[in-house]
C-alpha positions as CSV (number, residue, x, y, z in Angstrom):
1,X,0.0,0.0,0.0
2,X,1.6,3.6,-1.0
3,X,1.9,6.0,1.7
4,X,0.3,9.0,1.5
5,X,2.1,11.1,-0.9
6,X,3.0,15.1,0.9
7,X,2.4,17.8,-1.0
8,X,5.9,19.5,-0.9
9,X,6.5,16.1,-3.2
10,X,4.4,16.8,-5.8
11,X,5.5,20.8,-5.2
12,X,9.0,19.2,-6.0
13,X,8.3,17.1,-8.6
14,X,5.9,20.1,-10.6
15,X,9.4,23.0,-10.0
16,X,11.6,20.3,-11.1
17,X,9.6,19.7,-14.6
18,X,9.1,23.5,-14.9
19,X,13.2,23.9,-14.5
20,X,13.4,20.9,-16.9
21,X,11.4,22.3,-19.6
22,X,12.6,25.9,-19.2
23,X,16.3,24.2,-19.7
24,X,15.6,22.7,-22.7
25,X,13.5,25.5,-24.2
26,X,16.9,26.7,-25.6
27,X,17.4,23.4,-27.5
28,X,13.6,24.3,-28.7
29,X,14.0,27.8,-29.0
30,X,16.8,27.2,-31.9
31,X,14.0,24.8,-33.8
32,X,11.5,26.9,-33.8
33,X,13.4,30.2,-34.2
34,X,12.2,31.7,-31.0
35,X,14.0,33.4,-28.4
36,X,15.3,31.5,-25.5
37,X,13.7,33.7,-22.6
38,X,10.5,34.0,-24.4
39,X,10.1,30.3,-25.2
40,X,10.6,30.0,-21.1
41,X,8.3,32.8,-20.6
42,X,5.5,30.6,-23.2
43,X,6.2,27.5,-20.9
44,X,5.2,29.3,-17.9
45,X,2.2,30.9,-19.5
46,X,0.9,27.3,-20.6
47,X,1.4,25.8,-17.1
48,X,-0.6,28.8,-15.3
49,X,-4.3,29.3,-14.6
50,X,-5.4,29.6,-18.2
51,X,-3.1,26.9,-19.8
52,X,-3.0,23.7,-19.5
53,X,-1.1,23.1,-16.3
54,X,-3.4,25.0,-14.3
55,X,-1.3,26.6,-12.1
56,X,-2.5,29.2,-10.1
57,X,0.2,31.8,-9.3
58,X,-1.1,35.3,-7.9
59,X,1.0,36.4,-4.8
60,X,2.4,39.4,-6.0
61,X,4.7,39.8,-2.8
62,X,6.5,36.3,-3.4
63,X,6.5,37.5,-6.8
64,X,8.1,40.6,-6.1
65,X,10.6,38.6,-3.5
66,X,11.6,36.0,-6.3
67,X,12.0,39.1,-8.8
68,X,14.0,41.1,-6.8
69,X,15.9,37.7,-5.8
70,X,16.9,36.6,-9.2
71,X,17.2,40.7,-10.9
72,X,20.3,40.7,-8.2
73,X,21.8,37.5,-9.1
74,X,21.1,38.2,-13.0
75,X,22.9,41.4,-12.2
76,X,26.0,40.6,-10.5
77,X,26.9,37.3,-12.8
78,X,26.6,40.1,-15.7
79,X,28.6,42.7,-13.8
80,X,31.1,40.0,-13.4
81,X,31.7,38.7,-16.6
82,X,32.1,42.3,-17.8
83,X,35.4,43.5,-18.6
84,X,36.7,46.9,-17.5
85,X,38.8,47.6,-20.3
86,X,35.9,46.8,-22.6
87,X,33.5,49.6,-20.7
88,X,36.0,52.1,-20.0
89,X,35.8,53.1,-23.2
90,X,31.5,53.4,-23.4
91,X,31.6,53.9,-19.2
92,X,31.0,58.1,-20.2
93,X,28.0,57.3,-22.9
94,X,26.3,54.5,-21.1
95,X,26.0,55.8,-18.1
96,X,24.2,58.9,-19.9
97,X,22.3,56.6,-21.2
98,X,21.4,54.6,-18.5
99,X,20.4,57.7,-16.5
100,X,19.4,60.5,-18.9
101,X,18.2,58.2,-21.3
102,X,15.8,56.3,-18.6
103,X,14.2,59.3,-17.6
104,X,13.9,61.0,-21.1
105,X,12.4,57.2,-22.4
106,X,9.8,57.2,-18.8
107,X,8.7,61.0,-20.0
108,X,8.2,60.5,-23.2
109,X,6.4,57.3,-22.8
110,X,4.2,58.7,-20.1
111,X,3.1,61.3,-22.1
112,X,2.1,59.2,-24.7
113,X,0.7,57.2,-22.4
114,X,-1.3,59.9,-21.0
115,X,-2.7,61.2,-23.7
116,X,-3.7,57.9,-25.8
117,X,-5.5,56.3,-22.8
118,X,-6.4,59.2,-21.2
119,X,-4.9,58.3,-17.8
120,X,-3.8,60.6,-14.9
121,X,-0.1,61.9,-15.5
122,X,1.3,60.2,-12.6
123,X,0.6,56.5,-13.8
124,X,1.4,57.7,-17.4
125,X,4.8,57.9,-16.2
126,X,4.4,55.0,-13.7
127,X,3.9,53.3,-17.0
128,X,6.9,54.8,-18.7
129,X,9.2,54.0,-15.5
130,X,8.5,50.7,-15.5
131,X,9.4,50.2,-19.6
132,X,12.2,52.9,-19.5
133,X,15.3,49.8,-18.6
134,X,16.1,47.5,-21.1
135,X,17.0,43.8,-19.9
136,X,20.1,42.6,-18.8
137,X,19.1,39.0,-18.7
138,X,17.9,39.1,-22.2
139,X,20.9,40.8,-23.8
140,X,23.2,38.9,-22.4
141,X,21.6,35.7,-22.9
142,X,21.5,37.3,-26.8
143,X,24.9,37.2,-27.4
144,X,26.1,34.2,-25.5
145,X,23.7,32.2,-27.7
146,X,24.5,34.1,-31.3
147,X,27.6,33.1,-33.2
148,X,28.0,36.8,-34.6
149,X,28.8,39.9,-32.3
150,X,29.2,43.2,-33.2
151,X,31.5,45.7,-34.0
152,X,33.2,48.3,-32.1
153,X,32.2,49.7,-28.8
154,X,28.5,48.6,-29.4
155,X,28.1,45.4,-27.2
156,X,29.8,46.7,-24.7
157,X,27.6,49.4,-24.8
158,X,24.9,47.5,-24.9
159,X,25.8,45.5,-21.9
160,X,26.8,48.1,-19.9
161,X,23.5,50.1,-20.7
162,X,21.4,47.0,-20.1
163,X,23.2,45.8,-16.9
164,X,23.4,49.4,-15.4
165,X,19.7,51.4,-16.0
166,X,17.7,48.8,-13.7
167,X,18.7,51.2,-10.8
168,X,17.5,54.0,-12.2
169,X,14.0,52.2,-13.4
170,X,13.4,50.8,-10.4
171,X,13.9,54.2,-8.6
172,X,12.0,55.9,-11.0
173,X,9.1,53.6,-11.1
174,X,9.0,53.7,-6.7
175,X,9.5,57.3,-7.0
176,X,6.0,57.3,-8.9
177,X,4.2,54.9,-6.7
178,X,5.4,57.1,-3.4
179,X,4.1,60.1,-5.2
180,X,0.9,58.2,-6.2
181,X,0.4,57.5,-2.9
182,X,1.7,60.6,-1.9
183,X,4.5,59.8,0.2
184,X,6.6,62.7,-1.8
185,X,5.8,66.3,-2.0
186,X,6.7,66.8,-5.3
187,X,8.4,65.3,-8.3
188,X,11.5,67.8,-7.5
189,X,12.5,65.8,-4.7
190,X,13.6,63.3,-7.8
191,X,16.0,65.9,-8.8
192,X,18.2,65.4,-5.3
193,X,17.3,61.5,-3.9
194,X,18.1,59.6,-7.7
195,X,21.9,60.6,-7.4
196,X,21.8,60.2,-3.6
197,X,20.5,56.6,-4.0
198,X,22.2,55.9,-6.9
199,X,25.6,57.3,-5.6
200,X,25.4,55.1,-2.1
201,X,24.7,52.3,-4.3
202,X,27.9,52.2,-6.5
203,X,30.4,53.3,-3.4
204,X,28.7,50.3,-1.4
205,X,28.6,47.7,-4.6
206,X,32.7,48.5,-5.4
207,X,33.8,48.9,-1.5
208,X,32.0,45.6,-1.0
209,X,33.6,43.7,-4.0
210,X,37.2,45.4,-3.6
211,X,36.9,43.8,0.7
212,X,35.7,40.4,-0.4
213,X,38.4,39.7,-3.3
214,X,41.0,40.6,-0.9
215,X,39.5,39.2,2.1
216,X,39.0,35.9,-0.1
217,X,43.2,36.0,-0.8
218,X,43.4,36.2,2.9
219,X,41.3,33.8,4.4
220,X,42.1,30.2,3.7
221,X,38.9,28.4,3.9
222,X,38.5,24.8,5.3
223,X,36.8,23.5,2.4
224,X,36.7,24.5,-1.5
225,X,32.9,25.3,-0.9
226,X,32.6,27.4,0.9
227,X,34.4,30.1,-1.4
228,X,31.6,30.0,-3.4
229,X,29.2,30.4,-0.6
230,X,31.5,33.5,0.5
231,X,29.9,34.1,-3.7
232,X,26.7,33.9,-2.2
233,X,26.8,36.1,0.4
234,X,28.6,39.1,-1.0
235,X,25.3,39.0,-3.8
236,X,22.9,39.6,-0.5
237,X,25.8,41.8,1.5
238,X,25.8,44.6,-1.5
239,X,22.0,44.7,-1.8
240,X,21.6,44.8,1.8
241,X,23.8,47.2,3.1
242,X,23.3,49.6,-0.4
243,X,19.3,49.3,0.8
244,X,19.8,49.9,4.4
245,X,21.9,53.1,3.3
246,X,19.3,54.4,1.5
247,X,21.4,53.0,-1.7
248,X,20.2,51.5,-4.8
249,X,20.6,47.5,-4.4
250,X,20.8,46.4,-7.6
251,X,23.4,49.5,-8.3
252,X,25.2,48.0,-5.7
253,X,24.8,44.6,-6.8
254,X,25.9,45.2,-10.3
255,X,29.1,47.5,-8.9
256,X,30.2,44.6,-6.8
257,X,30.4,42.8,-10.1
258,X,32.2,44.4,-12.2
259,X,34.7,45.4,-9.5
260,X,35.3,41.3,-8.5
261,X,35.2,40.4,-11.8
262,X,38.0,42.7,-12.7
263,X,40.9,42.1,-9.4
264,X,42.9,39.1,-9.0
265,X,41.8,36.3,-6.5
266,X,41.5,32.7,-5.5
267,X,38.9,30.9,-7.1
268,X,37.9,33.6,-9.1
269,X,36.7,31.5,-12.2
270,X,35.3,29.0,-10.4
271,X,33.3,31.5,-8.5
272,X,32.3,32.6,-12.2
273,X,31.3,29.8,-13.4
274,X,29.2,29.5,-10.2
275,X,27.6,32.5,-10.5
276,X,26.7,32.2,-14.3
277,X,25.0,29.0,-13.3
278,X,22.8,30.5,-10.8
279,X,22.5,33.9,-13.0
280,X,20.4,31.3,-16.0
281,X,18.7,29.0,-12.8
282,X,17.4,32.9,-11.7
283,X,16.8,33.6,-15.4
284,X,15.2,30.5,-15.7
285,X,13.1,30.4,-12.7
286,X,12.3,34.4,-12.7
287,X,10.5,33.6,-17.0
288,X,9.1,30.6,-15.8
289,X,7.3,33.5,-12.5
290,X,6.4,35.6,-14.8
291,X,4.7,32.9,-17.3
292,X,2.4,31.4,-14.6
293,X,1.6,35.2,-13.0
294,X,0.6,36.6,-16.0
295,X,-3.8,35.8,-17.2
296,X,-3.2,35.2,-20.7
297,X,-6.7,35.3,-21.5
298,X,-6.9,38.9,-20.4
299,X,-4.2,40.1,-23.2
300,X,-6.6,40.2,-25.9
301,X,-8.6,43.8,-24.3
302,X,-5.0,45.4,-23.8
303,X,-3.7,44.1,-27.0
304,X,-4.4,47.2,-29.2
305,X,-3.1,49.7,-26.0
306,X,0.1,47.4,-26.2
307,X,0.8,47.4,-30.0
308,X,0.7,51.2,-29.7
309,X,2.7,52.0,-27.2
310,X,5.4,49.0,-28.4
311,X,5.2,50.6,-31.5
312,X,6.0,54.7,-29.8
313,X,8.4,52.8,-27.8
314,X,10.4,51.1,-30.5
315,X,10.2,53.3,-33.5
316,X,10.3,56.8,-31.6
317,X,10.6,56.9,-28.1
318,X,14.2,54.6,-27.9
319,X,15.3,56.2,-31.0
320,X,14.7,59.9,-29.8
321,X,16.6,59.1,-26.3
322,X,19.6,57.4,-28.3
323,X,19.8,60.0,-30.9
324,X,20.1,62.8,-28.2
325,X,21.7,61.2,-25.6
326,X,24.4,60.1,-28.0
327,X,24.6,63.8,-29.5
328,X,28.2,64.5,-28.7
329,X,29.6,61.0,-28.7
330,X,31.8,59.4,-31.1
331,X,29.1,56.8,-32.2
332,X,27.6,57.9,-36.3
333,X,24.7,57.1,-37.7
334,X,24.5,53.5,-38.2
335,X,25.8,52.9,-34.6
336,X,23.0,54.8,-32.9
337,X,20.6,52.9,-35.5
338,X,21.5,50.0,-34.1
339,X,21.9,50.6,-30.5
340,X,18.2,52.0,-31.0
341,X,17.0,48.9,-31.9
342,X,19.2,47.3,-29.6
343,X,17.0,48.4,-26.5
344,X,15.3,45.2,-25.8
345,X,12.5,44.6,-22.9
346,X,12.6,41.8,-20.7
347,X,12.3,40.7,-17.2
348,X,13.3,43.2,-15.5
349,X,9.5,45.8,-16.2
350,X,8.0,43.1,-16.0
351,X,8.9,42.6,-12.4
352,X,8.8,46.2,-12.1
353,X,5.3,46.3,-13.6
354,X,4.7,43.8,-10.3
355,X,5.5,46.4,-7.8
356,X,2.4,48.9,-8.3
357,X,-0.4,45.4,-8.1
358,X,1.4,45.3,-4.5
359,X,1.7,48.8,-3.5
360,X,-1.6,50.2,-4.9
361,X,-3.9,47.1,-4.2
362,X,-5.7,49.1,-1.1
363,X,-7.6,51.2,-3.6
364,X,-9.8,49.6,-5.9
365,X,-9.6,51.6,-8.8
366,X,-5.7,52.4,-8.1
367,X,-5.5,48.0,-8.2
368,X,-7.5,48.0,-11.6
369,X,-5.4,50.6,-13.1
370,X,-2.4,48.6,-11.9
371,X,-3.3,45.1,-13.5
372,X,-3.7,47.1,-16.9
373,X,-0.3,48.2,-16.9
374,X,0.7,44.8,-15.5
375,X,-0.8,43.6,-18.5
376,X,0.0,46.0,-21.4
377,X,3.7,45.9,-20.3
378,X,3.9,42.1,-20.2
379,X,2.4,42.5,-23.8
380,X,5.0,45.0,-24.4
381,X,8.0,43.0,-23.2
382,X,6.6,39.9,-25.4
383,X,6.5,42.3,-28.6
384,X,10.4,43.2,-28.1
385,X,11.6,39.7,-27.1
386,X,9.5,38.6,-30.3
387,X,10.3,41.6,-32.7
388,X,13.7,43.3,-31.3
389,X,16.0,40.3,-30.1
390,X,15.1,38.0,-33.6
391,X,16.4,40.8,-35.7
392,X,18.8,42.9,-33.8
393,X,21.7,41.3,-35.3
394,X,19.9,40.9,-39.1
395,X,20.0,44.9,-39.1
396,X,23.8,44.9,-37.6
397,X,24.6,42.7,-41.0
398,X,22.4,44.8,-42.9
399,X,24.0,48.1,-41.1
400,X,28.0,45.9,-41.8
401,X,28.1,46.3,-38.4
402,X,28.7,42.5,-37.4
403,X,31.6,40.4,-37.1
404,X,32.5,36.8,-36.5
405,X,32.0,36.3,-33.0
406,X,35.3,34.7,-31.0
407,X,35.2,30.8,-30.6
408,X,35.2,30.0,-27.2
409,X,35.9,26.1,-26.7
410,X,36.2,25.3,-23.4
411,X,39.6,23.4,-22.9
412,X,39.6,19.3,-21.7
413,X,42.3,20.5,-19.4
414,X,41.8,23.7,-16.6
415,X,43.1,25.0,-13.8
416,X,42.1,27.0,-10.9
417,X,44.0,29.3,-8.9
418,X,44.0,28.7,-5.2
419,X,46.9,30.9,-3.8
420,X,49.4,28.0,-3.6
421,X,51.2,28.5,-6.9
422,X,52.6,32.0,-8.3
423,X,52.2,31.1,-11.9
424,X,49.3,32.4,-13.6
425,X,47.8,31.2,-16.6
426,X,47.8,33.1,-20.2
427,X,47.3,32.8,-24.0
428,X,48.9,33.9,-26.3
429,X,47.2,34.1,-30.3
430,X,49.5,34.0,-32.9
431,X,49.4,36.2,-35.9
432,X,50.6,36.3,-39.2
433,X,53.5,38.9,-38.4
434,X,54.5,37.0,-35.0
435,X,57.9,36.2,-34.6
436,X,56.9,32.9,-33.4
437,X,55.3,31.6,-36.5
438,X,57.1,28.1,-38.2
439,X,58.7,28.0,-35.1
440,X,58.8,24.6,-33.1
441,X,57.9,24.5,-29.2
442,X,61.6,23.9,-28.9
443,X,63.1,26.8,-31.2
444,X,61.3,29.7,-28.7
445,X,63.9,28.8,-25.9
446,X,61.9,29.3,-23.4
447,X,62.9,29.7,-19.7
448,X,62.7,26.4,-17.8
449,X,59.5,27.6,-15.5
450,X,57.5,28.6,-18.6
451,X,54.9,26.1,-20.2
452,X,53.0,25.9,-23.2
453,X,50.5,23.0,-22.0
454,X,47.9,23.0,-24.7
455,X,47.2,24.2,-28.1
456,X,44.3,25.1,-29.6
457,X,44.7,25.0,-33.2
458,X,41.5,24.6,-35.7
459,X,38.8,24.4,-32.9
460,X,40.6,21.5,-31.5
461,X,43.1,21.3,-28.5
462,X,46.6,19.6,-28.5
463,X,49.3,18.6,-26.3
464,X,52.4,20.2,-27.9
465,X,55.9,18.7,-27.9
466,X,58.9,20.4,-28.4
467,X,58.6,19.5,-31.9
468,X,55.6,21.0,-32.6
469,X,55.5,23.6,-34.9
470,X,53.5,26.8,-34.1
471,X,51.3,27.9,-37.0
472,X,49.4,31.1,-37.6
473,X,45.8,31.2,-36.0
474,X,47.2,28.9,-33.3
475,X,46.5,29.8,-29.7
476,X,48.8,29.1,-27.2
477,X,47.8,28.1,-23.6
478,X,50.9,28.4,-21.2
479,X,51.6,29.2,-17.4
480,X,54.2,31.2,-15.8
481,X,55.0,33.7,-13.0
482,X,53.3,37.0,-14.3
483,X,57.0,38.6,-14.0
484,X,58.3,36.7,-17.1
485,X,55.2,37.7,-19.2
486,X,56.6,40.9,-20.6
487,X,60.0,39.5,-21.8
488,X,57.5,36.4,-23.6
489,X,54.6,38.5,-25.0
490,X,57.2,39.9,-28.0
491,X,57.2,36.2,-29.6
492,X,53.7,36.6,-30.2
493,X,52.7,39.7,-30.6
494,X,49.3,39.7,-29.4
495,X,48.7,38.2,-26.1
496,X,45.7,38.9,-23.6
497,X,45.7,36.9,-19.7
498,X,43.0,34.2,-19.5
499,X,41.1,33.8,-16.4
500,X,42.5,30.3,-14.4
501,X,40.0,27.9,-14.1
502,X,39.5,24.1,-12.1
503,X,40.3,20.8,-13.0
């Protein structure tokens, strides 16, 4: 006779097949030609209250906690895999744009908003707050999954814009909802608490990230685990502290990043490779939310609200912002064409779209209003995911704004730095003018404590000998103390440091 079977067993067993499917909805998303995020997003929809899994999902505070949960997550694994030398170069522009270029998108929508459905001004704006970011989970996820990137400054822009303008959004669209309820004098008050919160977020997000890389090369753990628990922890110690100061969290969160991700310290790849794990099971379960929360059978009566504004929003609102908050940059024409288009919705207003449906459910009419921008925004965000993020890189070949994106084959042999070796690992790509070219392993004469332990030559990885000969387009993986890179870096040429990763 079967016991009794719990019901945190078939909870189990129903979050397990949802994380299944929303796995391999990326397998299914390249069949059917449908982005990844959206095909996730579809799944959840067809396993809530009006599909055929008949989920009921309508807690807006746990959906709210698991948004906020996975934005910060999503955030920092993007934060860390971003190079600073890649957005030192856009760090001036995007940050106009993910400041300026928020509030000049929320105004503009808002008004539109305002006067097409007649609404008050404040949830015109409220509406245009909660579309003004564009998604860091669903550019990213863009290019890891495309085999073309683009040219120039423009993904890093791109990223940078995408990872850094959910601060100012989710300000902006709480800013509205305080002076809905009105819990702010007046709109000025923006003018002197967005830098304030904004500010306190980025000085907590680096100070905390710059004490935990250091503090991880001076504490030697008991166990390899618990270094990526430390991971963990540092995630909820930005937010935390950046919200107790009155900071922006995910500012912070982002911040803490991008300042890990760029200092030298143990574990540091294995933490990334941690992090980006947990960044796609947040993306993952965060779609998957947002799928069952949504009533897809109340789209149709918001459908014609939500073509029109997607349509303001894609074709003149994001243009208009890009256009003149890119006046005085280096970017021409065809770049801010592109980066126009590039502006693609996602999770992130959708979970802000969540906040007003909890804030504003007191009043009935307030509650009402809320659901309908719930609703036109989540119609919104399926319009860009459907329109934007298929053809974003069509126009970039169209624009000859493309390139071949860099092969990144994971090598069958790694290595992880744990603080009890000096050498570091680097590799080294050899070019048609490099010295070392038709040269065997044996002819560079290298010093005794410098290895070349794997080449990858044609997509393929081999185990060099000293008479192997080193042909163009071959990249070299070798380790040494970082000391004896500069005298080795003039065989090749061309040489950039690898991050260390584990066995």
């Amino acid at each position: 006779m079967f016991a009794e079977i719990s019901p945190i067993a078939w909870s189990y067993s129903i979050i397990a097949l949802l994380l299944f499917l929303g796995i391999f909805a990326s397998k299914i998303s390249s069949w059917v030609k449908i982005p990844t995020l959206l095909m996730i997003m579809l799944i959840g929809m067809l396993a809530g209250q009006d599909g055929i899994g008949g989920i009921e999902f309508s807690d807006y505070d746990a959906a709210v906690n698991i948004g906020t949960l996975a934005l910060v997550f999503i955030l920092f694994s993007g934060g860390y895999d971003t190079s600073w030398s890649s957005i030192r170069k856009v760090m001036l522009t995007g940050t106009i744009l993910s400041t300026f270029g928020v509030l000049l998108t929320a105004l503009l929508v808002g008004l539109f908003a305002t006067w097409l459905f007649g609404w008050d001004w404040k949830f015109g704006v409220l509406l245009g707050a909660i579309i003004s970011s564009t998604d860091a989970a669903a550019v990213f996820a863009l290019f890891r999954s495309q085999s073309s990137s683009l040219k120039g400054n423009l993904r890093p822009i791109l990223e940078y814009e995408s990872g850094s303008n959910d601060p100012m959004a989710a300000f902006l669209t709480l800013f509205m909802i305080d002076l809905i309820l009105t819990k702010v004098d007046s709109p000025v008050s923006f003018l002197y608490l967005m830098p304030l919160r904004i500010g306190v977020g980025a000085l907590v997000g680096y100070l905390v990230g710059k004490y935990v890389a250091h503090l991880m090369n001076h504490v030697r753990l008991e166990y390899d685990g618990l270094y990526y628990v430390t991971g963990i922890a540092t995630v909820f110690l930005a937010y935390g502290i950046s919200e107790l100061l009155a900071g922006n969290g995910f500012m912070a969160v982002y911040v803490c990043g991008v300042t890990m991700g760029n200092h030298r310290f143990i574990f540091k790849h294995g933490l990334g490779r941690f992090h980006d794990g947990l960044a796609w099971l947040m993306q993952v379960t965060l779609f998957l939310a947002l799928g069952l929360l949504v009533t897809p059978s109340e789209l149709p009566q918001i459908a014609l609200k939500g073509t029109l504004l997607a349509i303001f929003l894609m074709f003149i609102a994001r243009p208009a912002t890009i256009f003149l908050s890119l006046l005085f940059s280096n970017f021409n024409f065809r770049d801010k064409l592109l980066i126009s288009w590039g502006g693609i919705r996602g999770a992130a207003p959708i979970v802000l779209a969540i906040f007003p449906c909890l804030y504003l459910q007191d009043d009935p009419e307030k509650q009402k209003l809320a659901m309908e921008i719930f609703n036109i925004v989540f119609f919104v965000v399926l319009s860009s995911l459907l329109v934007q993020s298929k053809t974003l890189m069509h126009l970039a070949n169209w624009l000859d704004l493309s390139e071949a994106a860099k092969s990144k084959s994971r090598a069958p042999l790694e290595f992880e730095e744990t603080g009890l070796s000096t050498s570091r690992m680097y590799e080294f790509e050899i070019t048609e003018n490099s010295p070392s070219a038709g040269l065997t392993i044996k002819d560079l004469n290298l010093p005794e404590n410098v290895l070349v332990y794997l080449i990858k030559r044609d997509g393929i990885f081999i185990v060099p000998r000293g008479g192997t000969i080193i042909q163009i387009d071959d990249e070299l993986l070798m380790m040494m103390d970082p000391h004896l890179a500069p005298g080795i870096e003039p065989l090749f040429l061309a040489s950039k440091e690898t991050p260390v990763t584990p066995i």
